[in-house]
NUSE-632277 format. One record per atom (N, C-alpha, C): atom name; residue in one letter; x, y, z. Coordinates in steps of 0.02 Angstrom, whole numbers. Example, Ala and Ser with C-alpha at 12.3 -4.5 7.8 and 13.67 -1.06 7.14 Angstrom:
% residues 2
ATOM atomo residuo     c1     c2     c3
ATOM     N       A    660   -284    390
ATOM    CA       A    615   -225    390
ATOM     C       A    660   -165    390
ATOM     N       S    642   -112    354
ATOM    CA       S    684    -53    357
ATOM     C       S    645      2    394
% end
This chain:
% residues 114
ATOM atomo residuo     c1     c2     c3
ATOM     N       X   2784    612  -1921
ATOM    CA       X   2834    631  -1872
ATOM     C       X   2809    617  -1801
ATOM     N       X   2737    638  -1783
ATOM    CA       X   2714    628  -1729
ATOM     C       X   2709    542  -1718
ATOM     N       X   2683    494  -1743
ATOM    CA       X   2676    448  -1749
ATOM     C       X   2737    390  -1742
ATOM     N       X   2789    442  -1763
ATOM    CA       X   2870    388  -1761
ATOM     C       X   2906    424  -1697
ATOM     N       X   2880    482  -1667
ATOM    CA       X   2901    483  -1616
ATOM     C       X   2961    566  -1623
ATOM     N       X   2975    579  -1698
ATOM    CA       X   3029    622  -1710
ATOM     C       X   3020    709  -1691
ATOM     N       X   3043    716  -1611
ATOM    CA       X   3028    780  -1629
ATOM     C       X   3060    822  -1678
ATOM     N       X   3139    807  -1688
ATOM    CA       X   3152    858  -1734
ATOM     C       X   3113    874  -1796
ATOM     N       X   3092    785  -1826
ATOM    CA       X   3046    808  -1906
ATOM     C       X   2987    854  -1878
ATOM     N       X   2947    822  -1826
ATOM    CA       X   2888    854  -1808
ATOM     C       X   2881    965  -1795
ATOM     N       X   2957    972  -1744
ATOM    CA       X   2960   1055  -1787
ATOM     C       X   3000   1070  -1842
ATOM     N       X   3025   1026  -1859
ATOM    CA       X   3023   1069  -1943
ATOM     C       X   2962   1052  -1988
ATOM     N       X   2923   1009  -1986
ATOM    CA       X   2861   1024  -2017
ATOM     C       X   2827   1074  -2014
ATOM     N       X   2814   1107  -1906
ATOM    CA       X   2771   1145  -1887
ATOM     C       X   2799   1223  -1909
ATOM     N       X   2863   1205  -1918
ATOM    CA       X   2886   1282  -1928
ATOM     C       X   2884   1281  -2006
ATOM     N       X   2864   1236  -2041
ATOM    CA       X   2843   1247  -2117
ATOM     C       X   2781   1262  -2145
ATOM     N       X   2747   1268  -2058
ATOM    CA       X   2647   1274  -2094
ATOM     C       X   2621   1219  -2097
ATOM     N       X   2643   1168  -2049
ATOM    CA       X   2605   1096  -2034
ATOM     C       X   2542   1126  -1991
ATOM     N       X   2490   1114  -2025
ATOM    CA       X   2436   1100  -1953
ATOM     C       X   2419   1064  -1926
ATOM     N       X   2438   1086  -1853
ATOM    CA       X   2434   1023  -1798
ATOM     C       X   2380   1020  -1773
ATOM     N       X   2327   1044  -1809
ATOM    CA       X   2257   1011  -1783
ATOM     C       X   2211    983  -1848
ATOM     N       X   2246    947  -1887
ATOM    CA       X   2222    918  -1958
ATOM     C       X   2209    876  -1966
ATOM     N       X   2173    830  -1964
ATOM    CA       X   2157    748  -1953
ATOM     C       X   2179    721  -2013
ATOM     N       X   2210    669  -1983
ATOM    CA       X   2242    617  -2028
ATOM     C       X   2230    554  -2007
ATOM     N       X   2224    508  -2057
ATOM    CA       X   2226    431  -2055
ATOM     C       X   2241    405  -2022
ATOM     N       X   2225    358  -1960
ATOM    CA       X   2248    327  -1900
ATOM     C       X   2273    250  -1913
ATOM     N       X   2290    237  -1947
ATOM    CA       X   2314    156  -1988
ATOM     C       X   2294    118  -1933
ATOM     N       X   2302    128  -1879
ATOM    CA       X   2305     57  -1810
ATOM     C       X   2244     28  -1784
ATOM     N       X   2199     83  -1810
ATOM    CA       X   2120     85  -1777
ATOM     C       X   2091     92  -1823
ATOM     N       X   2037     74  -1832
ATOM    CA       X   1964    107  -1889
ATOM     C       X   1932    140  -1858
ATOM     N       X   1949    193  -1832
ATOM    CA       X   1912    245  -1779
ATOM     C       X   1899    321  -1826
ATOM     N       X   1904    305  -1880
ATOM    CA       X   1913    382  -1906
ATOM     C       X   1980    414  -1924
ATOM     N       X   1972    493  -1923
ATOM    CA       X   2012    542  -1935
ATOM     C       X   2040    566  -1855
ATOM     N       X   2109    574  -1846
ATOM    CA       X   2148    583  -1786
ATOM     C       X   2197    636  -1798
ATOM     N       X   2189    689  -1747
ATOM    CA       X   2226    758  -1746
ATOM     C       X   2310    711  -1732
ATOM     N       X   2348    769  -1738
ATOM    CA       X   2426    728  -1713
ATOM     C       X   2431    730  -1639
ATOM     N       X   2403    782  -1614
ATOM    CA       X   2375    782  -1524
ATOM     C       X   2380    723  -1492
ATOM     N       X   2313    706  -1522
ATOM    CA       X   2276    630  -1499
ATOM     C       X   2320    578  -1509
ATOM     N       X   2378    568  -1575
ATOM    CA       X   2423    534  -1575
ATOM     C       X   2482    538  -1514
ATOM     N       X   2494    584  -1518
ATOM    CA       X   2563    592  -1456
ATOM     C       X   2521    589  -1388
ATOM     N       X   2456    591  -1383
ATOM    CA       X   2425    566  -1313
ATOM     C       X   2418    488  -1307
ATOM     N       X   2395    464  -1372
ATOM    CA       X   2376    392  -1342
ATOM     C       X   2457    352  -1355
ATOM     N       X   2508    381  -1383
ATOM    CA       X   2583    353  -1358
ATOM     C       X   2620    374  -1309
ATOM     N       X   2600    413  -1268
ATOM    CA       X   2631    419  -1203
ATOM     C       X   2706    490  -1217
ATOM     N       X   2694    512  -1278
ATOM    CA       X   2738    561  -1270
ATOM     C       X   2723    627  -1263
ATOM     N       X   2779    646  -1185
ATOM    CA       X   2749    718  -1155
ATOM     C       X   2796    783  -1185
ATOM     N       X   2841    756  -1206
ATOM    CA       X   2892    808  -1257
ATOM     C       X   2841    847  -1314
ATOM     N       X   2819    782  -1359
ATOM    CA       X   2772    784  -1412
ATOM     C       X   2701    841  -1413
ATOM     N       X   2687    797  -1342
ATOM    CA       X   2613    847  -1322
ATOM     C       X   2639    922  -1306
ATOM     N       X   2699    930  -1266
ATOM    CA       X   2696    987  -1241
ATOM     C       X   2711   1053  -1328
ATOM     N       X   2745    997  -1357
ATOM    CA       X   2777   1041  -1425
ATOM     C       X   2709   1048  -1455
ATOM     N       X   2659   1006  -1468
ATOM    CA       X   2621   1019  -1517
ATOM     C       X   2559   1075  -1466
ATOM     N       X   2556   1082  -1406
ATOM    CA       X   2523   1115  -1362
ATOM     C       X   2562   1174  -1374
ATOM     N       X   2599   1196  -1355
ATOM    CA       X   2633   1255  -1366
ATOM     C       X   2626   1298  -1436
ATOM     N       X   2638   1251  -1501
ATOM    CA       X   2636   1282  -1566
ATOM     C       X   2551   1301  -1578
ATOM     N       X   2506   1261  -1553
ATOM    CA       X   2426   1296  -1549
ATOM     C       X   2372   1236  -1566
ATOM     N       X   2409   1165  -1542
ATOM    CA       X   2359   1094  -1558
ATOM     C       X   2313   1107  -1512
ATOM     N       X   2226   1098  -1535
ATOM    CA       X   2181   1117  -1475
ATOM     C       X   2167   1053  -1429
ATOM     N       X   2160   1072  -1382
ATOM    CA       X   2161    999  -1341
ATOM     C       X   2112    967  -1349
ATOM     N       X   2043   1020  -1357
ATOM    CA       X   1980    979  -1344
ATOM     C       X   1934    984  -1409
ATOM     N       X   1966    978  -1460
ATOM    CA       X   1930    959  -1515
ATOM     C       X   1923    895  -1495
ATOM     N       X   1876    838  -1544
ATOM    CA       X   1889    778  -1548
ATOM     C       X   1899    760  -1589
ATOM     N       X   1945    695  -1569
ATOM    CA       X   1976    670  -1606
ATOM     C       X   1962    607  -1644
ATOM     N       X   1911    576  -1658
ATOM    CA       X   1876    525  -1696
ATOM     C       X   1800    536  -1686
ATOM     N       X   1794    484  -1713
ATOM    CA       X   1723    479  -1736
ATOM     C       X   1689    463  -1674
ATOM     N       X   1715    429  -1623
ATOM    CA       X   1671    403  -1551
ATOM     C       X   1718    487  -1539
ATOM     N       X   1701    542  -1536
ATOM    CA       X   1699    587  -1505
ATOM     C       X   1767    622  -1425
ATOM     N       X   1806    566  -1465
ATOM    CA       X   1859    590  -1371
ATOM     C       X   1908    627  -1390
ATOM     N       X   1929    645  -1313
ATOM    CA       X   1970    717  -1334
ATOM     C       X   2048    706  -1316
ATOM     N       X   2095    721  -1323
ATOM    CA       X   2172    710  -1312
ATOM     C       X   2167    684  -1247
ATOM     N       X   2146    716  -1177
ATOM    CA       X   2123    683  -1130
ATOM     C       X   2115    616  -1107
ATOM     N       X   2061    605  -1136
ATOM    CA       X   2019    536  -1168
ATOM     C       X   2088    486  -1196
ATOM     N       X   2121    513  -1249
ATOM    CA       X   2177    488  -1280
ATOM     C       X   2236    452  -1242
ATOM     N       X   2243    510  -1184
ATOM    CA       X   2298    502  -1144
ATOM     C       X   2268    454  -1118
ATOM     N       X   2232    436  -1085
ATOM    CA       X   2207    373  -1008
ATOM     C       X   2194    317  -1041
ATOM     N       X   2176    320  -1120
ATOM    CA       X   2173    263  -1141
ATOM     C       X   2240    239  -1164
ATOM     N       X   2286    272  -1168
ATOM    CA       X   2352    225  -1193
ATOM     C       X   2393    203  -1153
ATOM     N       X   2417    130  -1169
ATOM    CA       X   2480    101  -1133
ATOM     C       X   2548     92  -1148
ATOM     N       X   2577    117  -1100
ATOM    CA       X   2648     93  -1098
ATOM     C       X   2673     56  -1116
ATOM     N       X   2704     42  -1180
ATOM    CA       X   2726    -15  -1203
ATOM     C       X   2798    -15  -1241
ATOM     N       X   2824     52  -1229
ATOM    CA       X   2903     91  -1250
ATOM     C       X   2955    112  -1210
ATOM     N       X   2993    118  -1226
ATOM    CA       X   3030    152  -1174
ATOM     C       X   3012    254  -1188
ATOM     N       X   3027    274  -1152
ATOM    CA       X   3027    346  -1140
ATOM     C       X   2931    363  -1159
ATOM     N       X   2887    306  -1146
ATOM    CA       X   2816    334  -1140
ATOM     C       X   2803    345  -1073
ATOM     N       X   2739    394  -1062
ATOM    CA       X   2744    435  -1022
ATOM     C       X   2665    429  -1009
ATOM     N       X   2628    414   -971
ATOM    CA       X   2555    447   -987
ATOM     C       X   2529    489   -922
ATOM     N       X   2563    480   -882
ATOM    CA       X   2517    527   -813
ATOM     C       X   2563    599   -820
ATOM     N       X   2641    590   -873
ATOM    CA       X   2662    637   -876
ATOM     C       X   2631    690   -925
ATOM     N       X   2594    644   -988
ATOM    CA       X   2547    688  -1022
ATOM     C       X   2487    725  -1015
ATOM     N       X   2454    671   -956
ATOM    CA       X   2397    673   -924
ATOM     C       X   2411    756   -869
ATOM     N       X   2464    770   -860
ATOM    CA       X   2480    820   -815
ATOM     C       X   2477    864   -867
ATOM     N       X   2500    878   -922
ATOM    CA       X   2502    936   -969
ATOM     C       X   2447    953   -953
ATOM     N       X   2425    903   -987
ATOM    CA       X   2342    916  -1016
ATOM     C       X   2302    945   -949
ATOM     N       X   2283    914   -919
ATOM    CA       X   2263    971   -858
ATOM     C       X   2314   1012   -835
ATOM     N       X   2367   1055   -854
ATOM    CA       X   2389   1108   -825
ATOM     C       X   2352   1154   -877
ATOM     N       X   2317   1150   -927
ATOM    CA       X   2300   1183   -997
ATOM     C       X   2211   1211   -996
ATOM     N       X   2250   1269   -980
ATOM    CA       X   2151   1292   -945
ATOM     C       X   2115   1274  -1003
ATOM     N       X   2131   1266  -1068
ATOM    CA       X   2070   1228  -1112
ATOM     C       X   2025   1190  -1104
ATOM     N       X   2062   1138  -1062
ATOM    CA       X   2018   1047  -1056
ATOM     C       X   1984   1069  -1007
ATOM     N       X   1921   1036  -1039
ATOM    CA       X   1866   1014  -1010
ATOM     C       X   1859    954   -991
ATOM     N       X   1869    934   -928
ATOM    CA       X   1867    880   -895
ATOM     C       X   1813    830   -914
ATOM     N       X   1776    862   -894
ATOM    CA       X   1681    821   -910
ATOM     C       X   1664    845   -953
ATOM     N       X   1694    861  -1044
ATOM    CA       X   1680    842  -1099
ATOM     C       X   1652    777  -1117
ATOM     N       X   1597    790  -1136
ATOM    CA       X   1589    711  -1155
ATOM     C       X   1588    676  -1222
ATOM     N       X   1588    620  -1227
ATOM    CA       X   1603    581  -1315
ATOM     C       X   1534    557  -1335
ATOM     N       X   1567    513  -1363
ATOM    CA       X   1524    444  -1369
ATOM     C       X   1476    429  -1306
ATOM     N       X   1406    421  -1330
ATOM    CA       X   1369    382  -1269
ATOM     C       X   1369    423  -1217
ATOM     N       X   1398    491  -1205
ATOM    CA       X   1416    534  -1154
ATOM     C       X   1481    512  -1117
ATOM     N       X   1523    471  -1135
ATOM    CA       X   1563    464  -1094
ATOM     C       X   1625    489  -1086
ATOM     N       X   1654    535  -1015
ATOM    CA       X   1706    571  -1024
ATOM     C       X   1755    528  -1021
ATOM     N       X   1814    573  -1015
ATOM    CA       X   1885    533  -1009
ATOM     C       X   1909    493   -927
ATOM     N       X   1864    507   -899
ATOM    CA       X   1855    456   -814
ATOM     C       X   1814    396   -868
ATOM     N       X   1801    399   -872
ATOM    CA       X   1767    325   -926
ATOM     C       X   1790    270   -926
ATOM     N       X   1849    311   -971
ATOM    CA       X   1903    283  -1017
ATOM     C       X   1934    237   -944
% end
């Protein structure tokens, strides 16, 4: 649901006991296991982030194996849709006293890195 973009499937999953901090298979990358977070960050959707932020997705787990965090997610993705968004996600995410800015990943590197 997160991945195709659907919020309606995406809360009726969450209101069925989906956990939105569960790593799943990232088909596009060989990067590992990817929360649905990290998905709706590195596609630019701020509907997505704010829904899966709200229901209790943690921001600053990480989200693959090189260690980055939804953050990280957001600055690395591009615009390449209509209705993507990323400085609008990038705003969630720091309105969200969770994130840790200078979390670091891989190699130490935060999401200014990216």
């Amino acid at each position: 649901a997160v991945h195709a973009g659907s919020m309606e499937a995406a809360q009726l999953l969450i209101d069925r006991g989906a956990d939105v901090n569960m790593h799943v298979e990232e088909t596009m990358e060989d990067e590992g296991l990817t929360p649905p977070l990290m998905l709706a960050c590195l596609a630019g959707r701020p509907a997505m982030v704010s829904l899966l932020l709200a229901r209790g997705a943690d921001p600053v787990i990480y989200g693959d194996k090189l260690y980055r965090t939804a953050l990280a997610y957001a600055i690395a993705g591009k615009s390449t849709e209509d209705g993507t968004d990323h400085a609008a996600v990038i705003r969630l995410l720091l309105k969200d006293a969770r994130i840790a800015i200078n979390r670091q990943g891989y190699n130490g590197r935060t999401a200014l890195w990216n």
